[in-house]
C-alpha positions, 0 to 999 in steps of 0.5 A: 914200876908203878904197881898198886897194893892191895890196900891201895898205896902205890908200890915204885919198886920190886923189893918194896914188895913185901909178903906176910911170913904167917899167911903169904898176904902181899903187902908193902911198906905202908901195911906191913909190920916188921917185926925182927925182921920178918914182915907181917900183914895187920892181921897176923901182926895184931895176933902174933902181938896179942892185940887185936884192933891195934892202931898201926904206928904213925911212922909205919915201918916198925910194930917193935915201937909198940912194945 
């Protein structure tokens, strides 16, 4: 498919398409927090965790590491 992200990864597949369940933002896997279960884009992650301006985890797919 080939289609960009808004934060600038490419996006190959249509399931890697990912939207943020608290604002309905597109996202992907490279910007996304799933947290049980439910992606989230960086803003309503930080939030819904209470920490504002927290560093996205290095391996990227799950903001549950953080806690």
């Amino acid at each position: 498919m080939g289609a960009q992200c808004r934060c600038g990864s490419e996006v190959r597949f249509a399931f890697d398409h990912l939207g943020c369940i608290e604002c309905g933002a597109g996202c992907c896997p490279a910007c996304s927090y799933q947290l049980e279960s439910a992606n989230y884009c960086s803003s309503c992650a930080e939030t819904l965790l209470e920490l504002p301006g927290a560093a996205k985890p290095s391996s990227g797919r799950s903001a549950a590491r953080l806690t």
